[in-house]
C-alpha positions, 0 to 999 in steps of 0.5 A: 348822604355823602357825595362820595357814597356809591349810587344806586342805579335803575332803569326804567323801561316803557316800550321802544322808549320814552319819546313818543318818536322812538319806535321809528328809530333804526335801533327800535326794533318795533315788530319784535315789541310784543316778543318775549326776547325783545324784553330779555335784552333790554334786561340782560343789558341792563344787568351787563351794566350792573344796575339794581333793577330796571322797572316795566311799565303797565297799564290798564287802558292804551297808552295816550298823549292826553293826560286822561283821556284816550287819544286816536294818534295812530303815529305812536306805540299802542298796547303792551304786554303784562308787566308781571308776567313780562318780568316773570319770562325774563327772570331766568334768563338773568341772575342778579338784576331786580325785577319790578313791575308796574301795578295798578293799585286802583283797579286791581285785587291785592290779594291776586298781585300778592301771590304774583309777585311772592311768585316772581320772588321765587323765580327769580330768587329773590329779585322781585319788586313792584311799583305801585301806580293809581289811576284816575282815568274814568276808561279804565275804570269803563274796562272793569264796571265796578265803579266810576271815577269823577272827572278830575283835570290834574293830580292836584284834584282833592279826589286824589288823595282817596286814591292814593290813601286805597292804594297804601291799604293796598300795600298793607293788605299785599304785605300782610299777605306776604307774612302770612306763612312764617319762614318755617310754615313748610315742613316736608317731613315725608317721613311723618307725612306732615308737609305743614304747620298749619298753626304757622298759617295767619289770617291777616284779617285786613278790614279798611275803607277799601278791602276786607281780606282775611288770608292767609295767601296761597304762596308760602312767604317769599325769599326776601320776606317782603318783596321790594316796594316802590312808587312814583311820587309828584307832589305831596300825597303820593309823598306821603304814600312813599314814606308811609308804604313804601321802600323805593320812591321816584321823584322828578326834581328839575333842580337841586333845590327842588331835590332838596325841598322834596327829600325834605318834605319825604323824610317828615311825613317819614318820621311822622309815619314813625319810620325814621330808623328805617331804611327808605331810598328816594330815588330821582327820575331823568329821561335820558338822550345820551350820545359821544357829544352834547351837539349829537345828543341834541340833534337827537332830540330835535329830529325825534321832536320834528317826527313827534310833531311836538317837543318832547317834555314830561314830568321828569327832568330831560337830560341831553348830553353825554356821560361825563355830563349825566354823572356831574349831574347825578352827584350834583343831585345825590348831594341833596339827599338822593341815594340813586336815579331811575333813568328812563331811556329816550330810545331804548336801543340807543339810550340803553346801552349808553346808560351801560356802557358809557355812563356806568364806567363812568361813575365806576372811574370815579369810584361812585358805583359798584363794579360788581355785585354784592348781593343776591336780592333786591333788598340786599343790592339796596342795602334793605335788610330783610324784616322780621314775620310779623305774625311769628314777632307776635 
């Protein structure tokens, strides 16, 4: 990919924001947390700056410091609203912005996130995405008291990749289900009182390791045909998820080098997919302390750490510094293979309307990013075209 191709820029939004501090911030507004205008700003600033989509994060148990288990920190946010049904609020209120809410693959029904997400594709008219997530904490599974999860330390368990092989039977039974109407399975002839052809209705007839799903949905088959799919990915399972599954797949490189090997090892497990002709964006995830100086930004962080008790750090790259210095690093990135970044905000209030109004113009004087939308859809703001029924192909 050329450095000088336009960038593809999202936001992701988690509470107040990424820092553990940042709900005691001024700009943090915390009591409106839990309120549906408190997530349609956050969105309605995001498409003022253009961005492609902005993600929402979800869960299936509180929100923790520990890598699995539940902690009883009371100085940090706890609980959230539904993503789904978050992104289906605000979908109205905006008109251009992609939609893309967190799932929970490992616990959830593909059959149920199917018609939710074909929904919000209504909604929004053709905005919608989800980004599929596992979970591997043994509490969350408690919630549901359908199975138990052994005990694993780290992502690099062999337990894993069984979680991530459910979860891309999870995106297959989800897209089937999608394609299960064809385009023109509703008819609404009241004339000859036939509303549809029932022979334009497919079972997708989905027999795996993990689910048995014969369909068809309930949903008629949503505007974009396949609603935009995306995962985050750290090492080479879930990579094999994203070029396998998916269309969108976040990485955390810490350096181009890193950028360049993981792209790599993406676009070969994509090809051995036998998806090299088709469209797949990997997008790089920063968390983001943007401010007028490096020293404003930095002293930013530090007293956000001094509240937190701890340095801040994660599996993504921290970016401190300003907007001249993030875009020099986004096009150093892109020029290993990335086609766009997945910024997550330290503190939503502050870093939010930084990304959009400092960092966009920005990358617009230099002719890096769009001025103005091009497309109506997700897919068509990503460049993805939208696929063929592949039940009407047959």
């Amino acid at each position: 990919m050329s450095p000088s191709s336009p960038l593809h820029l999202a936001v992701a939004l988690d509470g107040t924001g990424w820092h553990p501090a940042s709900w005691r911030e001024p700009v943090a507004r915390p009591r409106e947390l839990f309120t549906a205008g408190y997530w349609a700003g956050l969105v309605i600033e995001a498409e003022h700056g253009l961005l492609d989509f902005v993600t929402i994060e979800d869960g299936l148990g509180p929100q923790s410091s520990h890598f699995l288990d539940p902690d009883e920190r009371t100085d940090q946010v706890r609980g959230r609203l539904d993503a789904v049904l978050i992104a289906s609020r605000v979908a109205p209120l905006t008109s251009h912005i992609g939609l893309v809410p967190t799932v929970v693959a490992t616990h959830t029904e593909p059959f149920h996130i199917s018609k939710a997400i074909a929904t919000l594709d209504y909604v929004s008219t053709g905005r919608a995405g989800l980004r599929v997530q596992i979970s591997a904490r043994p509490n969350e599974a408690a919630h549901f008291g359908r199975r138990t999860l052994s005990r694993i330390e780290n992502y690099d368990d062999p337990s894993v990749p069984e979680l991530f092989a459910e979860a891309a039977d999870y995106i297959e039974v989800v897209r089937r289900l999608w394609d299960s109407w064809e385009d023109d399975a509703e008819i609404r002839d009241v004339a000859t009182g036939r509303f549809i052809d029932r022979d334009k209705l497919h079972y997708i007839d989905f027999e795996g390791r993990h689910f048995s799903v014969k369909g068809p949905s309930i949903t008629p088959r949503p505007p974009q045909g396949q609603p935009v799919v995306s995962a985050l990915a750290h090492q080479s399972a879930p990579y094999r998820l994203v070029a396998r599954a998916a269309d969108v797949g976040y990485v955390t490189p810490h350096d181009t080098a890193q950028a360049r090997a993981i792209v790599a090892e993406i676009r070969a497990e994509q090809e051995a997919a036998g998806r090299a002709d088709e469209p797949l964006h990997v997008f790089g995830d920063l968390v983001v302390f943007l401010d007028g100086s490096e020293a404003e930004a930095v002293a930013r962080r530090e007293r956000l750490d001094t509240l937190a008790g701890i340095p801040y750090g994660g599996d993504a790259r921290v970016f401190t510094g300003t907007a001249a210095q993030l875009a020099d690093l986004l096009q150093e990135f892109q020029a290993e293979g990335l086609s766009g970044f997945r910024l997550r905000p330290a503190v939503a209030g502050h870093d939010l309307p930084a990304i959009t109004r400092s960092l966009v113009p920005e990358l617009q004087r230099r002719g890096a990013f769009r001025s103005a939308y091009e497309a109506s859809t997700l897919r068509g703001l990503l460049g993805l075209p939208r696929p063929a029924n592949r039940y009407a192909a047959a």
